[in-house]
N, C-alpha and C positions, 0 to 999 in steps of 0.2 A: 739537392743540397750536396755541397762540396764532400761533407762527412759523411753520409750514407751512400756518396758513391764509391769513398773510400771502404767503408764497411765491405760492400758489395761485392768489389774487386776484391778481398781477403777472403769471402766464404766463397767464392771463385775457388779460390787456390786453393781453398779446403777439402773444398768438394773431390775437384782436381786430384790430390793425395787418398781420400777414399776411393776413387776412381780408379787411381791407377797403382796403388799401393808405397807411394810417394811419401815423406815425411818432412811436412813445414818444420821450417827450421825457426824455433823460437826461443830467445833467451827469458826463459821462464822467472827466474829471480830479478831482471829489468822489467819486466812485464808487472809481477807482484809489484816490487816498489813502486813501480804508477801506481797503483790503488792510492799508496800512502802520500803523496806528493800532491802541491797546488790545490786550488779550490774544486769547485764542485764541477765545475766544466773543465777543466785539466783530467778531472776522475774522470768522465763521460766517457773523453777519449781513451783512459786506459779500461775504462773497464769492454770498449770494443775493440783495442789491440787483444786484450788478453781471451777474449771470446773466440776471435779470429785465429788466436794461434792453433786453437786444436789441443792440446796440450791438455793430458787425462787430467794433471791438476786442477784445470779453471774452472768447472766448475763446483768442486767442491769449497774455492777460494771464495768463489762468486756472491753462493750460499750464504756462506759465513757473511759476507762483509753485507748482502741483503739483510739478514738476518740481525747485525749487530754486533757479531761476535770475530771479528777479523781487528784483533789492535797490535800493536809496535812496543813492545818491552821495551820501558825505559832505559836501562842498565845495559842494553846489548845492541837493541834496535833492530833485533832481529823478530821479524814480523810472524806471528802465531795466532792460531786458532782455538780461543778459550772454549769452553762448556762449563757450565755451573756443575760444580764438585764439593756438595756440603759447603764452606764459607770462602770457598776457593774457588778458583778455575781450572782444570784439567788445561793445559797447554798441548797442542801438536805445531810443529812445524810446518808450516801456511806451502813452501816448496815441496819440501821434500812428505810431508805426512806424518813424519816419527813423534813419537812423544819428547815434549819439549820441557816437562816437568809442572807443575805448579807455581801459582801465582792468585794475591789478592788484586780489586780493581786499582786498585792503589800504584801498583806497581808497573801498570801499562797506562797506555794511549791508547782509548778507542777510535778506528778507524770509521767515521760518520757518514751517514750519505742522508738522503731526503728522501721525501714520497717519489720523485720524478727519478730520482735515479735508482729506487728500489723495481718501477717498472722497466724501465732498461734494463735492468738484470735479470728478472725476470722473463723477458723478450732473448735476452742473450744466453741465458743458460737453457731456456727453451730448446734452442736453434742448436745448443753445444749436446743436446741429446736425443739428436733427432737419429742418431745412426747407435742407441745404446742398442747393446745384444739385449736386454730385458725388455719384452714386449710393451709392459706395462710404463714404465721411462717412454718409450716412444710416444708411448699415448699421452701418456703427461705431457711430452714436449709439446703434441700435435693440439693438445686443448689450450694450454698457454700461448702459444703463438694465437691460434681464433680469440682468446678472449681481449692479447693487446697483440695486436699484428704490426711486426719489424718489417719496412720494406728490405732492412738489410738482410733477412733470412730468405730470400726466395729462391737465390739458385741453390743454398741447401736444399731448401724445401722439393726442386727438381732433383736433386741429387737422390733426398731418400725416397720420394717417389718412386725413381727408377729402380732403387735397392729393394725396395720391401716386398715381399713376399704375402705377408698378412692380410687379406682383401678389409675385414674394418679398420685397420690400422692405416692401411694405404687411403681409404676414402677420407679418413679422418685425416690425413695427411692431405687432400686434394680441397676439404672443406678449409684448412688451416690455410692453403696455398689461395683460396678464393677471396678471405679475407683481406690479407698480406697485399692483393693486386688490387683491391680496393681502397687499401690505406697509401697504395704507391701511384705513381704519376704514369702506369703505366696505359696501352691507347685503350681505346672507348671499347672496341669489338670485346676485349679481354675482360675489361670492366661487366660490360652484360653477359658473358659466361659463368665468369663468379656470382654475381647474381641471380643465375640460375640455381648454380650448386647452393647457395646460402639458403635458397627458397625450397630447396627441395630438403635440407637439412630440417629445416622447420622448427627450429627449438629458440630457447632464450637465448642464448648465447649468438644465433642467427641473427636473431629480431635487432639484440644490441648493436650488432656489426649492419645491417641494413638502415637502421634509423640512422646511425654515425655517419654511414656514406651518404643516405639522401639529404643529410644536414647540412656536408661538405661539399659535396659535387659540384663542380663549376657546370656540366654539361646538364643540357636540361634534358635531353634523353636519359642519362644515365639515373639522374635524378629520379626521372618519372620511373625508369624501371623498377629503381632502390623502394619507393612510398609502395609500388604496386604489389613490389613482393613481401612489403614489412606486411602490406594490408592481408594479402594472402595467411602469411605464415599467424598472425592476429587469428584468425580464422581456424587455423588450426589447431593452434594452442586455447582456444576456445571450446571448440570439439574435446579434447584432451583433457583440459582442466574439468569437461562436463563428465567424464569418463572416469576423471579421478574422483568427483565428488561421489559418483557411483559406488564404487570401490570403497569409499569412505565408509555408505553410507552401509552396504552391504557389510563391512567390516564393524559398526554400531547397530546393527541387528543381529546379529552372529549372538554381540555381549548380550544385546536386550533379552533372546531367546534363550541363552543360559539362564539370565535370569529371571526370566518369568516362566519359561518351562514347568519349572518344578510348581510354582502359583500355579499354574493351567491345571493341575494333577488334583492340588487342594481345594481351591476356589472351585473349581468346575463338576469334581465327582460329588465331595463335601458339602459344596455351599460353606464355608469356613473363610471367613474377611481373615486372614493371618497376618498382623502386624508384622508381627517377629520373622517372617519371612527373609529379610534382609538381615538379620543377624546368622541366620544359617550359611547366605553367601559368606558372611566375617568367618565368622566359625572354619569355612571350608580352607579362606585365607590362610587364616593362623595356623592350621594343620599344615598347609604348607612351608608356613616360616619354620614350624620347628622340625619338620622335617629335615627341611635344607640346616637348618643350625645343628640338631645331628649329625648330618653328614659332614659339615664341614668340620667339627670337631674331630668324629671319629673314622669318615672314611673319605676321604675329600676325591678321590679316583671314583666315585657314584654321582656327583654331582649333576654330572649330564643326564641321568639315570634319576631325578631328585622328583620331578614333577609327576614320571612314571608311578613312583612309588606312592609320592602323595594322594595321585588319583583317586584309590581304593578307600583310604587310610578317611580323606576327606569325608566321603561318601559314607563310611562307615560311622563316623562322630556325627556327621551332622543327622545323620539317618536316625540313629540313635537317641539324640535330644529329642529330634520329631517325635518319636516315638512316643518319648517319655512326655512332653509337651500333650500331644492327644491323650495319655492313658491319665492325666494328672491333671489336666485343665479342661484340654478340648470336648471331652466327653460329657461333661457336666452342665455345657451349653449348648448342645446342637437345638436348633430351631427357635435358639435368640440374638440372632448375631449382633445387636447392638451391645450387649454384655462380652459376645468373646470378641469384637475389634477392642472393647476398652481392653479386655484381660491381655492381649495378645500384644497391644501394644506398650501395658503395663511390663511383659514378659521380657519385652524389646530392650526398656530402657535397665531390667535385670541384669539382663544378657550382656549392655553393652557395659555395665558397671563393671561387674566379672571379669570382665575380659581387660579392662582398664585396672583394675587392681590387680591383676596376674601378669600381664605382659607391659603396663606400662598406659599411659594417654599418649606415647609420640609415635609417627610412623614406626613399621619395621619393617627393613629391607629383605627382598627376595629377589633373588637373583635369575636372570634368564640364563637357560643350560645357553651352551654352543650352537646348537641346532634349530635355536628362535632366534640367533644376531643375525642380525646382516640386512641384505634388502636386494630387494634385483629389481631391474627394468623393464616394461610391457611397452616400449614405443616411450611414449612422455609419462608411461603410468608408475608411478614408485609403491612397491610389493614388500613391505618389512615380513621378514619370517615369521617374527611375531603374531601378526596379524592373520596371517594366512592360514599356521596353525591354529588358532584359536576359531577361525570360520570353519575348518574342516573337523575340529574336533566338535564343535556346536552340531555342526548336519551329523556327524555319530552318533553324540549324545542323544540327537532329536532319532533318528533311524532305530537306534537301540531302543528308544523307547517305542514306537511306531511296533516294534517286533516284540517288545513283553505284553504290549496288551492285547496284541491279534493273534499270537499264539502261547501263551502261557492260560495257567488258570489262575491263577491270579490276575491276568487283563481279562478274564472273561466273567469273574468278580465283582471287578470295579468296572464294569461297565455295564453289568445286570444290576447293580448296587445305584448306578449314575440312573438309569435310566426305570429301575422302579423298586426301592428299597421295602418295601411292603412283601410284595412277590418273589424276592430275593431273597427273602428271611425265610417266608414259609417254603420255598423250594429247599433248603435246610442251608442256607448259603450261612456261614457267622459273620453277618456284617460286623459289631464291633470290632471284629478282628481286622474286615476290609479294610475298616476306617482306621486302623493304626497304621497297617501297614502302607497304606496311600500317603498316611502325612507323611511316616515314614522315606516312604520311594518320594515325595514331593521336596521334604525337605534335604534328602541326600542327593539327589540334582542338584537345588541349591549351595551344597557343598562343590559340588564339581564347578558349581561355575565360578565359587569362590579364590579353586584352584588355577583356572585361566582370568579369571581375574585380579588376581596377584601379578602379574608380569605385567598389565596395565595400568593400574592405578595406585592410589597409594594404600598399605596394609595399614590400617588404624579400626580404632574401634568404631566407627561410624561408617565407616566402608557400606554397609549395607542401604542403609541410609539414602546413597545417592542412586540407588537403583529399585528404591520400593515403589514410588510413586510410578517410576515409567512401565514397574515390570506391570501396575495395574491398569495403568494405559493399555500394553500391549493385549493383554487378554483381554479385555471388553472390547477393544475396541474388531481384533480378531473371533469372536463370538466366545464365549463362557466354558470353559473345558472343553474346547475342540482344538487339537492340535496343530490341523494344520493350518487353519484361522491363527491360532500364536506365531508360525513360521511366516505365515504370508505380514501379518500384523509387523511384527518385528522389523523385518525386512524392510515394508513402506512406510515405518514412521524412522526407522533410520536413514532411508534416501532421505525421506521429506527435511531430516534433521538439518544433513547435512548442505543441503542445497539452500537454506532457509540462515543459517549462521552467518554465510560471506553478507549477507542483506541485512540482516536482522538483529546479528549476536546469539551468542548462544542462552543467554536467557529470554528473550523476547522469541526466538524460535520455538524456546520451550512450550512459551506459552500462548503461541500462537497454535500449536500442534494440539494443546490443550483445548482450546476454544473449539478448534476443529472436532475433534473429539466427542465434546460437550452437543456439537450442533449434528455430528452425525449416527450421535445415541439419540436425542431426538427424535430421527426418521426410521431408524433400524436399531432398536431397543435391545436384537439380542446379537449384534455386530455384524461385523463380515459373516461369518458362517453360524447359522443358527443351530445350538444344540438343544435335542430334546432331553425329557430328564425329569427331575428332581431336583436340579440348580436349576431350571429354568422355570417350575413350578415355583 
């Protein structure tokens, strides 16, 4: 085409002046005024004069007029760059940059373009930053071009290639240039090179640029290469997406295991159906919210420091209730548990009134410190710090406890007390005591896990609610106070979870998971790992 070979020939001479430290000569104020002038195909043209020039302005001009915000004061006709400014626009000067004063809409002409020429722009500011000194603008440039590839950007694209120094930056520049040769008329042999690189790239972004070329292709070679490698890279991202469901799933047993930990400690040593269970994860919540609402009133420089703090704090209240829970209720029913699930569950819907008439029935927000935003990349796999924290603080939690009860006396307590409370008494052990302090340590787990479970879900008084049923999933189905039956448990009902939702949904998995459950207590009554005992008597 006439006009991309004209493109072509200007980022030539572009390049050319990066090259040799040469300066295009452009009348930048004729170049703006094209934006503003003739229809939508008059703009085309100027908006690839003015890409072409080089000229540190264009692409900020670019920007604006993509964006919306590039219009023509009526009064003067001197062309500016608004930004919304309380009922105003903040004005700069579109040439030159300076502050041009304020202005309502009223008072300008917006300069309009379409969908079709917001992708030209985007193609063209791509190409205008492919030589920024900021790493991260390079990159930008280099993923904009792969996702709409300008033929007219390629001898840049050679150009920064040869400049760049940064090896993923430069591939990322050679995946952008594979593209680009694919959306151009350039010969067959170059076509199946790019194809190579696109296939080796392996991601979405690939796949789209491989399905477009085999759709368009006149050649039936290049064609058959284009289908071979989308099929491939399908394959891949297959493998990947099965890897992320992993990771999912691993990341929904992490929570399950916070939350039913503390259950594994009650139900399993106890024998104790604890309704209210899930209100201790609320409880651990709330400690956290008002924690952080402390801080942010009185010390807002701890904020990062917020969740630290709540840890203990968590642990401490809901450990507490426990307490008072066993020395006030639980004790007056051991060996009827159809009396204490009613009591327990009666306790539940106490706890959650309480907690609605103090705080409120609406969410309340908590906030993630600094050091749980973000996310990083494992190949195709996406990693939220969020998340990662929260599974490595679970294997703590579950480790820390693995080491109170194999080397404390207190673990050596509750687990003469688990496995034969009769001969535990008379060896002069004080079980009533054991038993508080178990509900105690069972339900101040359940505070901690209320504390990582604040950063995911929402903090309300029902919070507990959506994790009672599964925490008692996880334990039966991992064998009856046995711990590392809860770890293992957790772990495979949150792959199963997540593998089972893309099919299923997430409520029909649930209760799929369920059925499963149902039919494999059936054959193995006392779960995955059988514990002896006194819960199992």
């Amino acid at each position: 085409m006439p006009f991309l070979r004209l493109l072509a020939r200007l980022l030539l001479v572009l390049a050319s002046a990066f090259l040799f430290g040469t300066a295009l000569a452009a009348d930048l104020p004729a170049l703006v005024t094209g934006l503003t002038t003739g229809g939508f195909g008059e703009r085309e043209t100027a908006i690839g004069a003015l890409a072409a020039s080089g000229e540190a302005r264009a692409a900020p001009v670019l920007e604006a007029l993509a964006a919306g915000q590039l219009y023509v004061r009526k009064s003067d006709k001197v062309i500016v760059i608004g930004k919304p400014d309380g009922n105003q626009l903040a004005l700069s000067d579109a040439i030159t940059g300076k502050p041009a004063g304020t202005a309502t809409e009223a008072e300008l002409d917006r300069v309009r373009v379409n969908n079709r020429l917001r992708g030209i722009i985007e193609a063209a500011v791509g190409s205008l930053t492919l030589m920024s000194p900021d790493a991260r603008v390079r990159r930008g440039a280099a993923d904009s071009l792969l996702k709409r590839p300008d033929p007219a950007a390629l001898n840049a694209l050679d150009v920064a290639i040869a400049a760049e120094k940064d090896p993923r930056i430069k591939a990322a520049f050679s995946e952008a240039r594979a593209a680009v040769v694919l959306a151009s008329d350039a010969p067959k042999p170059q076509k199946l090179d790019a194809i190579g690189v696109l296939r080796d790239r392996g991601d979405r972004d690939a796949l789209s640029v491989l399905q477009g070329a085999a759709n368009s292709a006149g050649d039936a070679e290049v064609k058959a290469a284009a289908n071979a490698a989308a099929a491939a890279v399908r394959q891949t991202l297959a493998a990947w997406e099965a890897a992320q469901n992993v990771w999912y799933g691993i990341s929904l047993g992490s929570v399950l295991l916070l939350a039913a930990i503390g259950l594994a400690i009650t139900f399993g040593t106890m024998g104790v159906i604890n309704m209210a269970h899930g209100e201790m994860v609320m409880l651990g919540a709330y400690t956290t919210f008002v924690v952080q609402d402390i801080i942010r009133t009185s010390a807002p420089h701890l904020f990062d420091a917020s969740l630290v703090i709540a840890l203990p704090l968590a642990f401490l209240v809901a450990g507490a209730v426990g307490v008072a829970i066993e020395r006030g209720i639980i004790r007056f029913l051991y060996g009827r548990p159809l009396e204490t699930l009613l009591a327990t569950w009666g306790l539940s819907l106490v706890l959650q009134q309480a907690v609605r008439s103090i705080f409120g029935p609406s969410n309340r927000e908590v906030g993630a410190p600094s050091w749980m935003s973000g996310f990083f990349q494992v190949g195709q796999i996406t990693v939220t710090y969020g998340r990662l924290w929260i599974v490595v603080f679970a294997l703590v939690v579950f480790a820390t406890l693995i080491l109170l009860l194999r080397k404390t006396a207190l673990g050596l307590y509750m687990r003469a007390v688990t496995q034969n409370r009769p001969m535990a008494s008379a060896m002069g052990i004080r079980t009533p005591r054991v038993d508080a302090l178990t509900f105690g340590l069972g339900s101040g787990i359940a505070g901690l896990a209320g504390v990582a479970l604040s950063q995911i879900d929402n903090v309300s008084p029902n919070l507990g609610q959506g994790y009672i049923i599964d925490s008692f999933m996880v334990v039966v189905f991992g064998g009856v106070g046995n711990l590392f039956g809860t770890l293992v448990g957790a772990t495979a009902l949150g792959i199963v979870n997540k593998f089972l939702e893309p099919y299923a949904g997430a409520v029909l998995g649930k209760i799929l998971v369920l059925v499963f459950i149902i039919l494999f207590i059936q054959r193995r009554p006392r779960g995955l790992f059988a514990q002896k005992g006194r819960s199992v008597e």
